[in-house]
C-alpha positions as CSV (number, residue, x, y, z in Angstrom):
1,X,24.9,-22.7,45.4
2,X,22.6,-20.6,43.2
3,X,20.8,-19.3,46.5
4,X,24.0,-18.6,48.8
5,X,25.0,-16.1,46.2
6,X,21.7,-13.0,46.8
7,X,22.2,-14.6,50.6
8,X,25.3,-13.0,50.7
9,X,25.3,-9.9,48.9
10,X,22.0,-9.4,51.2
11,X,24.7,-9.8,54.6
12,X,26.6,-7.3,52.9
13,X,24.7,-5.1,52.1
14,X,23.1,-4.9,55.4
15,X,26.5,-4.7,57.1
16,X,28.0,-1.8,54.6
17,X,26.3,0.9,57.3
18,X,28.3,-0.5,59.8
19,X,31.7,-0.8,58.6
20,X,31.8,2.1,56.2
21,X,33.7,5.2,57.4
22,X,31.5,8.0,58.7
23,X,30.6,10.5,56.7
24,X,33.2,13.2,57.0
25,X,32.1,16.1,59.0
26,X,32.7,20.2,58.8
27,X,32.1,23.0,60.8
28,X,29.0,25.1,60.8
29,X,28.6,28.4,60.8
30,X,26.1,30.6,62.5
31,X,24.4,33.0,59.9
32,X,22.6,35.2,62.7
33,X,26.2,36.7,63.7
34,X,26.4,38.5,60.5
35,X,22.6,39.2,60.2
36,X,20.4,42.3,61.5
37,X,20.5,40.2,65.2
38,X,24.4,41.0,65.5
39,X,23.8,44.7,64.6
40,X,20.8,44.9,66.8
41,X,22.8,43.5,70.0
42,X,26.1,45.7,69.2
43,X,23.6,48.9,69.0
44,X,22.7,48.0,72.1
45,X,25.8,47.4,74.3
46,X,26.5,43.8,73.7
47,X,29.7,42.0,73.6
48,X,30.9,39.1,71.4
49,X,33.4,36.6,72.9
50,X,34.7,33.5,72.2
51,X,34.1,29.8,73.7
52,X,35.5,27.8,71.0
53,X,35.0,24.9,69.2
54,X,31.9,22.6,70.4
55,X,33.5,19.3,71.8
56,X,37.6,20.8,71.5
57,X,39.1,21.6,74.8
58,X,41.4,24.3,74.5
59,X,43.8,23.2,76.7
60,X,44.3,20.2,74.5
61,X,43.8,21.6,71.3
62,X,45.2,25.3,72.1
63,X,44.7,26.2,67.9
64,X,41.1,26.4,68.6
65,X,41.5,29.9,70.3
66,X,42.9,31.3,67.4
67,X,40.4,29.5,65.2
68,X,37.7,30.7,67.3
69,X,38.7,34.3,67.1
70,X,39.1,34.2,63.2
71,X,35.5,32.7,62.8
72,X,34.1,35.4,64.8
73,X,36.0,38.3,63.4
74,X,34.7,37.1,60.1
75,X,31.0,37.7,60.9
76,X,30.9,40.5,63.3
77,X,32.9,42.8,65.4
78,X,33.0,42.0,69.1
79,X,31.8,45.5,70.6
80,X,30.9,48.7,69.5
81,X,34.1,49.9,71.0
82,X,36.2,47.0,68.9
83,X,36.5,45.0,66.6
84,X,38.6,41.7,67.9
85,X,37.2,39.9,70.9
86,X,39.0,40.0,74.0
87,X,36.9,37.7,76.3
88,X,37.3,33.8,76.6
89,X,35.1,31.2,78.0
90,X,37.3,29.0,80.6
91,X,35.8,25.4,82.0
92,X,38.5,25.1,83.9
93,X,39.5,26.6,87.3
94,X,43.3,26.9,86.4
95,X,44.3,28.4,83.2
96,X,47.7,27.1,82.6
97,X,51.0,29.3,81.6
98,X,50.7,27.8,77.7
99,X,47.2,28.1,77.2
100,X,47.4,31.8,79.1
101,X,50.2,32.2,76.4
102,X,48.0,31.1,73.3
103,X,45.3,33.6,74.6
104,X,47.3,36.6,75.0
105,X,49.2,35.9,71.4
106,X,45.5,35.8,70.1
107,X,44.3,39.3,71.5
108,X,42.4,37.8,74.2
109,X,42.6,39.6,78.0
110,X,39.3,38.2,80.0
111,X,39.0,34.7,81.1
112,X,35.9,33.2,83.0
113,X,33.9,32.3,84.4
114,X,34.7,29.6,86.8
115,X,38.2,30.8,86.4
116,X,39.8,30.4,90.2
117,X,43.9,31.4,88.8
118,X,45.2,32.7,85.2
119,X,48.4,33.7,84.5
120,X,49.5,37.7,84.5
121,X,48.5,39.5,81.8
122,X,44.3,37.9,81.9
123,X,41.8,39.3,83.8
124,X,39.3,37.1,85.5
125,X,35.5,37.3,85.5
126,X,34.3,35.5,88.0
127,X,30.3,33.8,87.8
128,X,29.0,35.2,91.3
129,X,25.1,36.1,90.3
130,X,24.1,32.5,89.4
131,X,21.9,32.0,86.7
132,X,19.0,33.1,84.3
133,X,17.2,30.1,84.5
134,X,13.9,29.8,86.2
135,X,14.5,27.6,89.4
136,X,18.4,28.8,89.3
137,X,18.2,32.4,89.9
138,X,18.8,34.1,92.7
139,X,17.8,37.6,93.4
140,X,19.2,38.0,96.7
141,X,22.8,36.9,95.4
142,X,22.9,40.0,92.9
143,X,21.0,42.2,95.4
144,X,24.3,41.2,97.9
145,X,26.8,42.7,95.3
146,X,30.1,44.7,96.1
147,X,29.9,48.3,95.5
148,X,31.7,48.5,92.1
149,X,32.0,44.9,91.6
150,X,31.0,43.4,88.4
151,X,27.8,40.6,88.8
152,X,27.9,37.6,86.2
153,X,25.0,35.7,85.4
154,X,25.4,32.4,83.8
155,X,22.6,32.3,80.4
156,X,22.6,28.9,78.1
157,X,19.6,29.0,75.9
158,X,20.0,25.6,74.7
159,X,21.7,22.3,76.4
160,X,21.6,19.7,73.4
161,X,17.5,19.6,72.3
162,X,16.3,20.7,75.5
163,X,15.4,24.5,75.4
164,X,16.2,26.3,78.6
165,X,13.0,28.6,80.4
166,X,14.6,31.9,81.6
167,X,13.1,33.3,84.5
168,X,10.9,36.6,83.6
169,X,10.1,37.4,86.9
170,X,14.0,38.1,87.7
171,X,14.6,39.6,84.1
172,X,11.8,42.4,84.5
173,X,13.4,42.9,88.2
174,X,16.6,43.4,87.4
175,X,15.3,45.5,84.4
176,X,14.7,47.7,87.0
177,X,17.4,48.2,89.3
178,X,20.0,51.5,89.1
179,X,22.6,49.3,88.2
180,X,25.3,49.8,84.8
181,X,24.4,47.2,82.4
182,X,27.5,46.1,80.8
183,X,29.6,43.8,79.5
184,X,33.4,42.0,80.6
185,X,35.5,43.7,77.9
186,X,33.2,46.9,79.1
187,X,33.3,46.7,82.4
188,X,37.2,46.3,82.4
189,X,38.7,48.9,79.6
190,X,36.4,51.1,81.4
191,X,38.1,50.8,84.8
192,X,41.3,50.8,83.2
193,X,40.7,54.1,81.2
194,X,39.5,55.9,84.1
195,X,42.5,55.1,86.1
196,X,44.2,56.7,83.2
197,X,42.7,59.9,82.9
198,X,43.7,62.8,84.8
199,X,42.8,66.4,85.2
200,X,44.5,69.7,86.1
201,X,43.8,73.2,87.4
202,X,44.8,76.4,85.9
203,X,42.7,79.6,86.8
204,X,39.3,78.6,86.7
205,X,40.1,75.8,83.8
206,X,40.0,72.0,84.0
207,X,41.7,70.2,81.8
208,X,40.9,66.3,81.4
209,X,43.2,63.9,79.4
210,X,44.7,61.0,79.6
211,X,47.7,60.6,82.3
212,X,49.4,57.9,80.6
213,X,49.5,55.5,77.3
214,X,46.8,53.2,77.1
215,X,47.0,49.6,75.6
216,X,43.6,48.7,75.0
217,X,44.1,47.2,71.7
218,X,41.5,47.7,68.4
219,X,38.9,49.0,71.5
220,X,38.3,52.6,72.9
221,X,36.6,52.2,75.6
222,X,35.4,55.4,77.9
223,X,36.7,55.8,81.5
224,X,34.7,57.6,84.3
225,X,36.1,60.0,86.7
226,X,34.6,62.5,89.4
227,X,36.1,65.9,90.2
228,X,35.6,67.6,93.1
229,X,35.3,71.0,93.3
230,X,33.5,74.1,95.2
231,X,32.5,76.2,91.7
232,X,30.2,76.5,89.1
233,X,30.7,74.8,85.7
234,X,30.3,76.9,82.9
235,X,30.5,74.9,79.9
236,X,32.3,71.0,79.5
237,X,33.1,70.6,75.8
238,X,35.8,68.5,74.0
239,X,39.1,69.9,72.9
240,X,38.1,70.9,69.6
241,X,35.3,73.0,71.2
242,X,31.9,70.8,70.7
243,X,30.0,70.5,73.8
244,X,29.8,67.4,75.2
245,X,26.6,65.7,76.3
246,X,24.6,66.1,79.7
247,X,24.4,62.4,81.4
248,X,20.8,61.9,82.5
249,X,21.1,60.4,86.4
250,X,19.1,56.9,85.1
251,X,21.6,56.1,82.1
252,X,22.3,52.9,82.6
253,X,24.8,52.0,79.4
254,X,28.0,53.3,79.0
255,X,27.7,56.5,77.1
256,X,30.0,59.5,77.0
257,X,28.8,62.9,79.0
258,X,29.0,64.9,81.8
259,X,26.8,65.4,85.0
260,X,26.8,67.2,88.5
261,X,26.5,65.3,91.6
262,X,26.9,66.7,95.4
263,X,30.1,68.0,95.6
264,X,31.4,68.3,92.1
265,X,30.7,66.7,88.3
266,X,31.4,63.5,87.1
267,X,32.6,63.0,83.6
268,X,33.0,60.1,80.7
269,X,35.1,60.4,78.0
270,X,37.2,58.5,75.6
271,X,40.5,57.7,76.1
272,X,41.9,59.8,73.3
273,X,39.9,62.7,73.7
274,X,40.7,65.9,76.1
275,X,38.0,67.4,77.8
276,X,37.9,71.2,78.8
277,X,35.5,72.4,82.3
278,X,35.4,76.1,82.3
279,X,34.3,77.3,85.5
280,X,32.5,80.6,86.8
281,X,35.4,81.3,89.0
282,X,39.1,80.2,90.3
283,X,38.4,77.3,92.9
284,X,40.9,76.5,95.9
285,X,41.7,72.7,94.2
286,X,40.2,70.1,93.1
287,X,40.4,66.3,94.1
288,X,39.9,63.4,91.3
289,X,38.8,60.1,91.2
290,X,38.5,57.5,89.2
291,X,35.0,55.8,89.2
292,X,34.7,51.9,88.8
293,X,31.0,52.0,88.1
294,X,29.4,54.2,85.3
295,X,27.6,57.3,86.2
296,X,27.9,56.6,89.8
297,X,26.0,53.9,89.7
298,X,25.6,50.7,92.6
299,X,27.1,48.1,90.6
300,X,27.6,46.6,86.9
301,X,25.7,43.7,85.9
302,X,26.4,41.4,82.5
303,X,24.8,38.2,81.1
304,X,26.8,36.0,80.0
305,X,25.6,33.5,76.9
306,X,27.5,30.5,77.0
307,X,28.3,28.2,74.3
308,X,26.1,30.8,72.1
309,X,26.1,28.3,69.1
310,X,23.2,29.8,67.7
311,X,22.3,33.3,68.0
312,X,18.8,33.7,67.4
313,X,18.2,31.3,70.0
314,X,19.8,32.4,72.4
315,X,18.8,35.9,72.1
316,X,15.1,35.1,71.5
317,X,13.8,35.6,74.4
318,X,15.6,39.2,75.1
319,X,13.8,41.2,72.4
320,X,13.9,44.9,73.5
321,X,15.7,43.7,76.5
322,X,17.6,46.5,78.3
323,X,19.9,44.2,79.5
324,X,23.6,43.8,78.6
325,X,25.2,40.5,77.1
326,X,28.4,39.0,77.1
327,X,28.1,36.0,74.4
328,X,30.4,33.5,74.7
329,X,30.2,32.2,70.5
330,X,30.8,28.7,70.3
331,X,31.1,27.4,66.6
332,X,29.5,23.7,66.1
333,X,30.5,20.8,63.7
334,X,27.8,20.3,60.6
335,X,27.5,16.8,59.0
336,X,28.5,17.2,55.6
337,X,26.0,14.4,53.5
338,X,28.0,14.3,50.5
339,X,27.2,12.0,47.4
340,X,27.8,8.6,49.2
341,X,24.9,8.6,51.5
342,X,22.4,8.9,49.2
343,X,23.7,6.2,46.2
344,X,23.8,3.6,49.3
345,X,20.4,4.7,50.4
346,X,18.7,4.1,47.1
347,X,21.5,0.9,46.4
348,X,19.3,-0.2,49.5
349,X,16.4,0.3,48.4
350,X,16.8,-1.4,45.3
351,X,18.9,-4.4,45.6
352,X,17.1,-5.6,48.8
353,X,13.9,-6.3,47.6
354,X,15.2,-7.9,44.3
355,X,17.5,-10.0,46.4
356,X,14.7,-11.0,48.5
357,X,12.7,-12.0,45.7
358,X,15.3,-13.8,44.2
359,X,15.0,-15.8,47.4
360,X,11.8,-16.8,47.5
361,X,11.5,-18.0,44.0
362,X,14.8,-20.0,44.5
363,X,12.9,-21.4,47.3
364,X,10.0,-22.5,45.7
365,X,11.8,-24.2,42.5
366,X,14.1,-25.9,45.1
């Protein structure tokens, strides 16, 4: 009987790892969106938006867009022009009227991007550029682009341990091209504020402001419109009388200015600014229009990070980049050791070897 007793307790033991409850798990959170990275990629244009919770399908679990949004507003805004995101990541092609509801009662207004049908009040940003990784890209899909149109290009640095290789030879092309590079909250508050802004005539002064309220939320984004016109411009300054900025013809980030073209100027301001054109002389009229693209450009180009659950690694590779980003911030869950795991692993390591012992040597005196 004496040696069925350390028998047992050995079975036991050996079977605690199995039938124990796993260790209780947390979420992570990714440092790097409240370090010098964050700043670095808001100086330069980029957007922060949201992709949830690793593993949580929002359209089971519809608190994780909320959730998602609070862990990001906690480390870092979403845009220079903003502070709350406003753009979602979507797996699915329909987004259903009660998940469209939980993402417009959370601030959100851009779903994609292999989004086919949301409900009204999202806009859709549709993946039509392919992707950044080498053996996926495809130049001649972006060179094909719409005039105006938005291109999307699919970036995921990471797919579980396997590192993804981007493809340089189509980042230092599209480096480049005279395309805007921007972002989908950019891209589309820009649009909407240029369609908002308006300008009339009076003697030989223009006078640019907004036509109508905008609801653009915590973000003030600048709209783009083109006058046309058959006189000299004096002097294009803000309401309050500082001049506004000269638009060099190869700026390729959103930026607010002023520039001639053939046939008239184009200008970008804020929404809730007024802009004042004096002009050498009265002028017969002048016809507006609202410009899709910044500065006259082809077309507007984004990556888009997806699952961004760690921002250093995704944004490695894109140091000094001129290109724009859209991350997509996915939080991840982190394993939370506790106390337990470590008593059981040295409990382990002590009583097995004692136990065995106590085998042997009940062994040899039986």
């Amino acid at each position: 009987m004496g040696g069925k007793i350390p028998t047992l307790f050995v079975f036991a033991l050996l079977c605690v790892p199995i039938f124990c409850p796993a260790v209780a798990g947390e979420w992570g959170t990714d440092t790097w969106l409240s370090s010098v990275i964050s700043s670095e990629r808001l100086d330069s244009g980029d957007e922060f938006g949201c992709h949830g919770y690793e593993g949580v399908d929002p359209f089971d679990d519809p608190w994780v867009i909320a959730a998602c949004k609070e862990y990001l507003v906690g480390l870092t805004n979403a845009s220079r022009w903003g502070i709350n995101p406003i753009s979602f990541g979507i797996s699915h092609p329909v987004v259903d009227e009660e998940t469209g509801a939980f993402l417009i009662s959370s601030g959100f207004s851009i779903v994609g991007d292999m989004v086919e049908d949301a409900p009204e009040g999202l806009s859709i940003a549709t993946r039509n550029g392919a992707s950044l990784e080498k053996g996926a890209s495809d130049k001649t899909m972006i060179e094909s682009a719409e005039e105006d149109s938005l291109v999307s290009i699919h970036w995921r640095a990471r797919v579980g341990d396997l590192r993804v290789r981007e493809d340089k030879d189509v980042i230092s092309w599209l480096e480049e091209q005279p395309v805007w590079f921007t972002t989908w909250g950019e891209w589309h508050l820009h649009r909407e504020s240029g369609l908002s802004t308006n300008a009339v005539l009076n003697n030989s002064t223009i006078t640019i402001q907004p036509s109508q309220p905008m609801d653009m939320g915590s973000w003030s984004v600048p709209g783009t419109i083109m006058i046309e016109l058959n006189s000299t411009v004096i002097s294009v300054s803000e309401s309050d009388g500082k001049p506004m900025p000269m638009l060099a013809s190869d700026e390729r980030k959103l930026t607010v200015g002023w520039r001639q073209v053939d046939g008239g100027i184009i200008v970008t301001k804020h929404p809730e600014t007024t802009v004042i054109i004096e002009l050498d002389s009265g002028t017969g009229g002048i016809v507006t229009t609202p410009l899709l693209t910044f500065n006259d450009l082809n077309y507007s180009v984004t990556i888009v990070g997806h699952h961004t659950s760690n921002l250093f690694r995704w944004t490695q590779d894109f140091s000094g980049s001129h290109l724009s980003f859209t991350w997509l911030i996915e939080r991840s869950p982190e394993e939370s050791v506790g106390w337990k795991l470590p008593l059981f692993a040295m409990t382990m390591l002590i009583a097995v070897p004692l136990s065995i012992v106590y085998l042997i040597r009940n062994d040899q005196f039986s």
